[in-house]
N, C-alpha and C positions, 0 to 999 in steps of 0.2 A: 859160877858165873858172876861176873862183876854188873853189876846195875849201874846202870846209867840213868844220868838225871834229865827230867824230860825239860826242862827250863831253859831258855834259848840263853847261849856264852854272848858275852859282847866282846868286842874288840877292843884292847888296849890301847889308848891314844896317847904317843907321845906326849910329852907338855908344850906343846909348840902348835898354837891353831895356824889352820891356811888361812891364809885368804884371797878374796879372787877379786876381781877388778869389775865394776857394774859400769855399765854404761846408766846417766843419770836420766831421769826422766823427767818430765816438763815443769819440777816442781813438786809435785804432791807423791809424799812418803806415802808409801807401803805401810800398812796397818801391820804390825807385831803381833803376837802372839795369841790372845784370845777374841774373837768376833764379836764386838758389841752387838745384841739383838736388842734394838726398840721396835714397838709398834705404832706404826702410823695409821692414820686416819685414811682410808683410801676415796680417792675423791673420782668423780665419772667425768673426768674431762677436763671440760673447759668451766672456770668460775661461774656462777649464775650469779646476775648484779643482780645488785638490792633496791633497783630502782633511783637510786640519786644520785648524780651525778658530784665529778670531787669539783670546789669552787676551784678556781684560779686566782681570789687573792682580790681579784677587785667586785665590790656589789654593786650591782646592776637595781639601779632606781628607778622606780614606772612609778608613774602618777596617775590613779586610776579615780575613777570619782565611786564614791561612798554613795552604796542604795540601802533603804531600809531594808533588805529585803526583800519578802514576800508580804505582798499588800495580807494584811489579817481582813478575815471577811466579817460583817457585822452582826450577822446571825441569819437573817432574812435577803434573799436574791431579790432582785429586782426584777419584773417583771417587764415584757420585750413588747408583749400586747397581743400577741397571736402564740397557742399553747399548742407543742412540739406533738408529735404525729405519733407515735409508735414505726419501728422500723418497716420502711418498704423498700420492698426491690428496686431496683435503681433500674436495672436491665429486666429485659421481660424474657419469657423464657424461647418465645422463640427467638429473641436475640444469643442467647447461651446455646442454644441448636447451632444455631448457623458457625457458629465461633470453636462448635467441638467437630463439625465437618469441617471446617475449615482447617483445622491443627490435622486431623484423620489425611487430609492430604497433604498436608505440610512434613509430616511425619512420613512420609511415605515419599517423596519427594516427586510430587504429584503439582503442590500449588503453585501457581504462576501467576504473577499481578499483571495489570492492564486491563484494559475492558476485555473482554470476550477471552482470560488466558492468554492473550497473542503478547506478556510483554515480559520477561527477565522471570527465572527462578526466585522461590520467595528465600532469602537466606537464612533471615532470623524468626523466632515464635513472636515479637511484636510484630513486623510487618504484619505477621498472617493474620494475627488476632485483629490489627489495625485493620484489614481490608475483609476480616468477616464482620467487622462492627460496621463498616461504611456500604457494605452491599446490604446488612438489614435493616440501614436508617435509609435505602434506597428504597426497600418494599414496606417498609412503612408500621417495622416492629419497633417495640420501647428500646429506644438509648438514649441516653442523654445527648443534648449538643455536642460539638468537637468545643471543646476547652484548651485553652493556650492560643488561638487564632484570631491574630486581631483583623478587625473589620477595615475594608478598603474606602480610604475617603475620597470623593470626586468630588 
């Protein structure tokens, strides 16, 4: 028997290549024959700034006036003539009662302003907390005065 060789025959090409007609494309050649591989930096998106902005070419002049500073202290405070307390409550605690029954129904939508309830849903946590402070400065627990209110002149 004759052996045959297992190696694939190629095809005899006349000396004469075809050629075929391409329709051109918008400009940019087709890459030949080996694939250039780089590695690039792969980035998550969108650029993060650096925080400064690019100028525009013209500088922007402000005239500011020149402070020393921070005043340097001399060693020794001055004294005011009445010596400061150690911390106290500012509210007394049955004011802090009334002010967490007061949220307990706010929370529950339960609280309602006006005298006796009879007036509008409370909507927000200050209203409520505002109207449990001015019902316990009504029965006569620690709050401080209402601040920010100025006084009516006759």
């Amino acid at each position: 028997m004759a052996t045959r060789s297992t190696t694939s025959r190629r095809k005899k090409s006349s000396g004469r290549k075809k050629t075929t007609t391409r329709k051109k494309s918008g400009g940019r050649k087709k890459s030949t024959g080996r694939k250039k591989t780089t590695t690039r930096k792969k980035t998550g998106g969108r650029k993060k700034s650096t925080g400064r902005k690019k100028s525009t070419g013209r500088k922007k002049t402000t005239t500011r006036k020149k402070t020393g500073g921070r005043k340097k202290s001399t060693g020794r405070k001055k004294s005011t003539g009445r010596k400061k307390k150690g911390s106290r409550r500012k509210y007394g605690r049955g004011a802090s009662d009334s002010v967490r029954k007061e949220m307990h129904e706010y929370k529950r939508g339960r609280a309602r302003s006006g005298p006796g309830g009879k007036g509008g849903k409370v909507k927000s946590r200050k209203q409520a907390i505002a109207i449990a402070l001015s019902e316990a400065r009504r029965s006569g627990k620690k709050v401080p005065k209402r601040g920010g209110r100025k006084k009516k002149s006759s």
